[in-house]
N, C-alpha and C positions, 0 to 999 in steps of 0.2 A: 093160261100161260101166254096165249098167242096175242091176247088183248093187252097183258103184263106189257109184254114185249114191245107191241105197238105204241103204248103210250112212251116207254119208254126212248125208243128213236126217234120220236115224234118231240120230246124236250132234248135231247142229243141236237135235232137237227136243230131248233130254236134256239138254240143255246144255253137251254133251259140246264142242261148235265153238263160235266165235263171235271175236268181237273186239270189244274196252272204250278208247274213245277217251278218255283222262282227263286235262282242263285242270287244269294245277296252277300256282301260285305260281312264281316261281324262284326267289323265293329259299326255298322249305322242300325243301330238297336233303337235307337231314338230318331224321331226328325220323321223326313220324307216318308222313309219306304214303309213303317209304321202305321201312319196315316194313309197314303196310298191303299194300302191290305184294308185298313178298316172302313175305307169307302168301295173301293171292291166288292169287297163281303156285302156291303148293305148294297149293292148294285145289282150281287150276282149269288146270291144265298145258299144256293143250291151246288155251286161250283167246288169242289174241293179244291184248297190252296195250301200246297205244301211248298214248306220254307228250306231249303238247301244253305246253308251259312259255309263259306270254305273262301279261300285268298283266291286273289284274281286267277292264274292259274289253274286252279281247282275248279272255279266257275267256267272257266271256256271247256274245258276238258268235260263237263258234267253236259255241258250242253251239245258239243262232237257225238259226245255217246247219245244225244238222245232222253238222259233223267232228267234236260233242264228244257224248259220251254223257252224262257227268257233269262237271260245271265244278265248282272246291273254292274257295269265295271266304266275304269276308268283305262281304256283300251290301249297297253301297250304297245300296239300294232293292227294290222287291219288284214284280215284272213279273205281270200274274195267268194269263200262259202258262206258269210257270215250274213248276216243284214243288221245296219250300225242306225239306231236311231237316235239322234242327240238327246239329252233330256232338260240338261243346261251346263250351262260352260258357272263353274265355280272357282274360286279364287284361295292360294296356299296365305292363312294370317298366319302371320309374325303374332305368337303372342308371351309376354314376358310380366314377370311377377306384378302384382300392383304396388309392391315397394320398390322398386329397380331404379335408380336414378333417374335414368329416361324414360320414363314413364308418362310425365309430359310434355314428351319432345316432339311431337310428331309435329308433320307440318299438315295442312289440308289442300290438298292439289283436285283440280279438274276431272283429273284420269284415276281418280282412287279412291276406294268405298270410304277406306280407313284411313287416319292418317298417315302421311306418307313418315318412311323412317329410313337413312342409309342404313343396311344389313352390314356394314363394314365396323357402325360403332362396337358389334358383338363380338369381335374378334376373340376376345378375352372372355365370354360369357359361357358358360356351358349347354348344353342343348340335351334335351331327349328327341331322340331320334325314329323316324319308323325305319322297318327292315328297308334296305335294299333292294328286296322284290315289290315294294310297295311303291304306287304312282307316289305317293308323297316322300318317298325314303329318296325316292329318284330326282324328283324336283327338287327338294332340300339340296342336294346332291348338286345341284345347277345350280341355283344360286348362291351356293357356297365357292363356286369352280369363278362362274362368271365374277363375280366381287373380288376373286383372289385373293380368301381368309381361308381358315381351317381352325375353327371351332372345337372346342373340346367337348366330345361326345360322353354325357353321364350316364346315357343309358338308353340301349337300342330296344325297341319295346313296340306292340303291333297294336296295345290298349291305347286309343285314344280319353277314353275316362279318365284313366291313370295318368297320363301324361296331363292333361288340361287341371287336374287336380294339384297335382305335383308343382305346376305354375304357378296355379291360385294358391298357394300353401309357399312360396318363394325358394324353390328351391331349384329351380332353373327355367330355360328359353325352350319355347318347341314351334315347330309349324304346325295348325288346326287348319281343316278343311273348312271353309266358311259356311256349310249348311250344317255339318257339325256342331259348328260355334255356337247355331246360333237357336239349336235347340236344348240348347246346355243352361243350366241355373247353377250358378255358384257364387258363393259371398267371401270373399271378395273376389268380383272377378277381374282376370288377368287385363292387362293393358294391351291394347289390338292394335296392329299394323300393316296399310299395304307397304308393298317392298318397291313397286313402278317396274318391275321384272315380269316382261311375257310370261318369261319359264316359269312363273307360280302360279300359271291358271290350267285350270286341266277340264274334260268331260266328262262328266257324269252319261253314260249312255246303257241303254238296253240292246241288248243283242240278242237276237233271234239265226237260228238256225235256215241260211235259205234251202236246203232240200226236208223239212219237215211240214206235216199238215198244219197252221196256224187257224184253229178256230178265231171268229171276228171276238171272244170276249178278250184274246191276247191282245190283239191291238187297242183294246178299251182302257185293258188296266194300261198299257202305256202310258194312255192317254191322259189317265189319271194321276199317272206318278207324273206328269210332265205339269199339268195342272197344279199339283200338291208342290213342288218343287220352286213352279212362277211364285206362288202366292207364299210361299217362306220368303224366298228370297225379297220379294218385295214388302216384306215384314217389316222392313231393318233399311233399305234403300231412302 
């Protein structure tokens, strides 16, 4: 038992043991964080990695108490118990049916992935929207305010699937996260837009609790979600 034992502390302290409580989004099923866990895994085998899925709120609260090691949010605000590591700054797309009039209107500017599109031509279009407690429900929310439109709302809905589907299928306008976007396959897919609006870019960030123990394999996987994140993003740049 005494020798059980010893070996045992002995990959504890290597970091050979352990377990990574990880609050994610539900709806990023796909993309990053995905990949990130399955290079982890092949990093760290031995690790147990349990997956916590709950709205931003529910992630910071999961990690106060302690069930979460690292929460993957897009940070309402900034707690000074917290430790905020960026993971990349992502962009809110305009994206709208592939039959939509404007569909070839964009223009292609210096400062934008996509092509560029005044947000004011929609004034008249309908949108799926996320909730309100959602960093993109919030943004939407900006650049609906700053443009000084007000968009008819089809349907407030936390599914980004459903929404990006519903687009591709033409039956209305939505804002997609662009790491979202851009792990997504659909035929036909929706017509994509930057908007040239600060207010539609937001942070993808890991948050760690600063009064808990952080074994070095947490800082790894960050490092790897931050890794896995560059090389999407520059998939498509």
């Amino acid at each position: 038992i005494k020798n059980q034992m010893d070996f045992e502390l002995n990959d504890i302290a290597h970091q050979k043991k352990g377990r990574l409580n990880l609050a994610c989004p539900r709806n990023r099923r796909d993309g990053i964080i995905p990949l990130s866990i399955l290079e982890f895994k092949n990093q760290f085998p031995e690790i147990e990695l349990n997956i916590l899925e709950s709205d931003t709120t529910g992630r910071i609260q999961l990690l106060m108490k302690g069930d979460a090691d690292i929460a993957i949010v897009y940070p309402p605000d900034y707690d000074p118990d917290l430790l905020y590591e960026p993971i990349i700054q992502e962009e809110l797309v305009l994206c709208i049916p592939p039959g939509h009039p404007l569909a070839n209107s964009g223009v292609q500017r210096p400062d934008c992935k996509y092509p560029w599109i005044d947000i004011r031509n929609f004034k008249n279009d309908s949108f799926i929207l996320q909730p309100s407690t959602a960093i993109s429900g919030k943004l939407a929310a900006k650049v609906f305010k700053n443009a000084g439109i007000s968009p008819k709302t089809a349907l407030c809905t936390s599914s980004l699937h459903g929404t990006l589907e519903a687009v591709s299928k033409g039956y209305c306008c939505a804002f997609i996260p662009e790491l979202f976007l851009k792990s997504t396959s659909l035929t036909p897919f929706p017509a994509c837009f930057s908007l040239g609006d600060p207010s539609s870019h937001m942070e993808l960030t890991a948050v760690c609790n600063k009064n808990s123990y952080r074994p070095k394999y947490i800082q790894k996987y960050i490092q790897i979600l931050k890794k896995e994140a560059a090389s999407q993003q520059a998939l498509s740049d």
